[in-house]
C-alpha positions as CSV (number, residue, x, y, z in Angstrom):
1,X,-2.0,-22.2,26.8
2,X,-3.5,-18.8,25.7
3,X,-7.0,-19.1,24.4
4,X,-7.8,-17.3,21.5
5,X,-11.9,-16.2,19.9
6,X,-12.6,-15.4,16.1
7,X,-16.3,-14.2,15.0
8,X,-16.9,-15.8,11.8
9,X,-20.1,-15.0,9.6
10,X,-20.2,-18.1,6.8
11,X,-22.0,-17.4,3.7
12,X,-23.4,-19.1,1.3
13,X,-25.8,-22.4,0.8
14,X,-25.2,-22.6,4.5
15,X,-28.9,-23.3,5.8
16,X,-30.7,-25.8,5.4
17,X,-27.9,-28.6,4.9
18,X,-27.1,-29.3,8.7
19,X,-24.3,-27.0,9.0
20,X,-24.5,-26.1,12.4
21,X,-24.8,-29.6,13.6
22,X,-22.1,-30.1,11.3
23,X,-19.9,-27.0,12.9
24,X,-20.9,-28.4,16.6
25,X,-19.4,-32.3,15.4
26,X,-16.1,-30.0,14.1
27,X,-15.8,-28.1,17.2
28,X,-16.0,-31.5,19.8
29,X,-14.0,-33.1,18.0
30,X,-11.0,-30.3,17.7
31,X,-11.8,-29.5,21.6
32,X,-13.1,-25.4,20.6
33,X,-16.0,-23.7,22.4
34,X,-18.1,-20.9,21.0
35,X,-21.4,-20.8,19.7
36,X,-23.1,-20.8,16.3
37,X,-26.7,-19.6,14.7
38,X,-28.3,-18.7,11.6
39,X,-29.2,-15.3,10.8
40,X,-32.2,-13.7,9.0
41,X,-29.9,-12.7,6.0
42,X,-29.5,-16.7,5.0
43,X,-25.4,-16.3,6.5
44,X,-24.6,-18.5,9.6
45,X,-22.3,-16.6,12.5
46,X,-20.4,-18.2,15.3
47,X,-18.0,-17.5,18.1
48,X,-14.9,-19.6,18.4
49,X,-12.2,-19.8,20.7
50,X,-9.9,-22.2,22.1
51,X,-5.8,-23.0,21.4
52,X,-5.0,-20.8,18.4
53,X,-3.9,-24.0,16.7
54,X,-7.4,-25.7,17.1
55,X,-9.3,-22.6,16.0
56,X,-6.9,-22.1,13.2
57,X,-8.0,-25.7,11.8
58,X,-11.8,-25.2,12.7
59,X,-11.5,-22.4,10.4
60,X,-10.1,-23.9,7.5
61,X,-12.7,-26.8,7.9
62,X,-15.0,-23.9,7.5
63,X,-14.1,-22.8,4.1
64,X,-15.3,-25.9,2.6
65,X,-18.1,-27.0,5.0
66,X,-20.0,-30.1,5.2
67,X,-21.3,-31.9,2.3
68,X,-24.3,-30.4,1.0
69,X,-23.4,-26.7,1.6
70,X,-21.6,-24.2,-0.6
71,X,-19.5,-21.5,1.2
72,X,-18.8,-18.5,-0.9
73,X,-17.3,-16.2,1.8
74,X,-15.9,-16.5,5.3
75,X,-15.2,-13.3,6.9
76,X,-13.3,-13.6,10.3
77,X,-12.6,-11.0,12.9
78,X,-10.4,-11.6,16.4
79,X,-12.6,-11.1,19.2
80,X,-12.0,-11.3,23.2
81,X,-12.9,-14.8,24.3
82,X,-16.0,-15.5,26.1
83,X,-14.6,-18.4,28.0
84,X,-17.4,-20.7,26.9
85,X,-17.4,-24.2,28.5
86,X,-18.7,-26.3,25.5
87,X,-19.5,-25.9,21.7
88,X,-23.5,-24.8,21.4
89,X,-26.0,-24.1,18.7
90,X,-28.1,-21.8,18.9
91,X,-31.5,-20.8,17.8
């Protein structure tokens, strides 16, 4: 199985609500790694990688977001994986 990493910056009413915890419960339970923070401009980035399948879903998960938030944008890039071993948040 080939792993594959997309950077993702979320915007939006993305702070504030729990949405990294909330992206860290998504990313266990779909088996991804990566990482994920909020930045000074009010967005939330992360790194994800893991079967293209998995990352695929974790990213359609993130168009909506948890309840609570409002994502107006998602913007994606493919990346080279980082080989993480877990899901972490960052501060």
């Amino acid at each position: 199985m080939s792993t594959v990493a997309r950077h993702v910056r979320v915007t939006g009413r993305v702070q504030g609500v729990f949405f990294r915890a909330w992206i860290r419960e998504q990313a266990d339970r779909l088996g991804v790694r990566g990482w994920v923070r909020n930045c000074s401009d009010g967005s939330v980035e992360a790194h994800i990688e893991g079967a293209e399948d998995r990352v695929a879903d974790m990213l359609e998960l993130l168009k909506r977001g948890p309840s609570g938030a409002h994502v107006d944008d998602l913007q994606v890039r493919d990346v080279d994986p980082e080989y993480h071993d877990w899901f972490a948040v960052r501060h």
